[in-house]
C-alpha positions as CSV (number, residue, x, y, z in Angstrom):
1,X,21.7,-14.9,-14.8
2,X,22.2,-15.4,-10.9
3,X,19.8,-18.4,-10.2
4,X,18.3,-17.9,-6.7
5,X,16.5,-20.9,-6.0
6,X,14.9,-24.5,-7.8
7,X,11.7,-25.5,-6.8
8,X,9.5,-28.2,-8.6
9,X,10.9,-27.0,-11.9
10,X,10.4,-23.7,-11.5
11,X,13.8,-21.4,-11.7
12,X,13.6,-18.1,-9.5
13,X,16.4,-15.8,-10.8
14,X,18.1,-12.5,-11.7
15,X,18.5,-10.8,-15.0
16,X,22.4,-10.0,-14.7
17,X,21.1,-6.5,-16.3
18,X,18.6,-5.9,-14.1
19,X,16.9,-2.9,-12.8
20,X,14.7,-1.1,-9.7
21,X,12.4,-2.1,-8.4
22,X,13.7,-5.2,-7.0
23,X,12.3,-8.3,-8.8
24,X,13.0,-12.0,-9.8
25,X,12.0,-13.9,-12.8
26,X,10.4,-17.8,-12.3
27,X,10.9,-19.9,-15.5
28,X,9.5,-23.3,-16.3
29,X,9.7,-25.2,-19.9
30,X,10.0,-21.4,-21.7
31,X,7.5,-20.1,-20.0
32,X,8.0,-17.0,-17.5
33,X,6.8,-14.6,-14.9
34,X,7.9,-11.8,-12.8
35,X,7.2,-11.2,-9.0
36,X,8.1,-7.4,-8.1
37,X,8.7,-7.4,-4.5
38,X,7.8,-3.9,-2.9
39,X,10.1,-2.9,0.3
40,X,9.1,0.3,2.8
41,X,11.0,1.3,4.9
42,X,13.4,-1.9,5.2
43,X,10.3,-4.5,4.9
44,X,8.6,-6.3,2.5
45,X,5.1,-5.1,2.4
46,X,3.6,-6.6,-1.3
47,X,4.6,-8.5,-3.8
48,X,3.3,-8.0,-7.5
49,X,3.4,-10.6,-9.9
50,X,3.2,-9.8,-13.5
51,X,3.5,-11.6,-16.8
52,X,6.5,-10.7,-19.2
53,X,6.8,-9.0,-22.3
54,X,6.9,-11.6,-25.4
55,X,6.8,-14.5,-23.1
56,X,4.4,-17.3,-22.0
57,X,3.4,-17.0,-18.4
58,X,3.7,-19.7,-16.2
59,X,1.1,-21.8,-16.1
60,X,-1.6,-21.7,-12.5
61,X,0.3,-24.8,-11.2
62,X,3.4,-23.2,-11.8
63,X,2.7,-19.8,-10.7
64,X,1.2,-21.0,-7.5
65,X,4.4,-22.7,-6.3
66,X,6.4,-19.7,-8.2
67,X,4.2,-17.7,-5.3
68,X,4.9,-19.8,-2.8
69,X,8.5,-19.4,-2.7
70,X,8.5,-15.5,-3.4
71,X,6.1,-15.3,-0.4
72,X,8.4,-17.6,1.8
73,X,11.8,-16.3,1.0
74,X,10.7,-12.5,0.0
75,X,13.1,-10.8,2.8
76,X,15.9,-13.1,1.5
77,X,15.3,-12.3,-2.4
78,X,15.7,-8.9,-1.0
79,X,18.9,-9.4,0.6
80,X,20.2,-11.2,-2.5
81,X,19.6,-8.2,-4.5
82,X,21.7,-5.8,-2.2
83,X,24.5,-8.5,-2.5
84,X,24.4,-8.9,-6.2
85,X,23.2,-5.6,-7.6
86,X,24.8,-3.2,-5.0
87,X,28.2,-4.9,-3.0
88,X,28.5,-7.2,-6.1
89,X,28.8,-10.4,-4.1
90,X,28.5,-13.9,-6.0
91,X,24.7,-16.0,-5.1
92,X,24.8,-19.4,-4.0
93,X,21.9,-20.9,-5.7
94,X,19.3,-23.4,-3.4
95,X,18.0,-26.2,-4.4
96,X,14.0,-26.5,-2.6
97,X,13.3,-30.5,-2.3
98,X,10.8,-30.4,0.3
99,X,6.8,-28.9,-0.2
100,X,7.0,-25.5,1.0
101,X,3.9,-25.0,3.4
């Protein structure tokens, strides 16, 4: 499980299994949630963000800064995937200390 970033508790990661489209799990105290992010054309143009199957979803506090880091680094969570899922490159994991705003 690649672990992208940390931020306020939440975990943003890869399944090491995962599949298309490209997307990233956040996970707080066992609960989870998924943020598909949808690319055209070589740019990020929505991101989708789901519950998962036979999980608790995060909770609104949690989702919200879950959001706010899928929003900020969405271009970069894309890159991330090309390097782990397609040139099979290791992730450096980031530690977020500072409010996103």
């Amino acid at each position: 499980m690649p672990k992208l970033y940390e931020y306020f508790g939440i975990i943003v990661l890869f399944y090491s299994n995962e599949h298309e489209p490209i997307h990233v799990h956040g996970q707080c105290q066992g609960r989870e949630s998924k943020a598909e992010i949808i690319v055209e054309n070589g740019k990020v143009v929505q991101v989708v963000y789901s519950s998962v199957k036979g999980r608790r979803p995060l909770s609104k506090a949690e989702l919200k800064n879950f959001q706010t880091v899928i929003e900020r680094y969405a271009e970069e969570i894309v890159q991330k995937w090309i390097d782990y899922f397609v040139l099979h490159k290791p992730i450096t994991a980031r530690t977020i200390t500072q409010r996103i705003r």
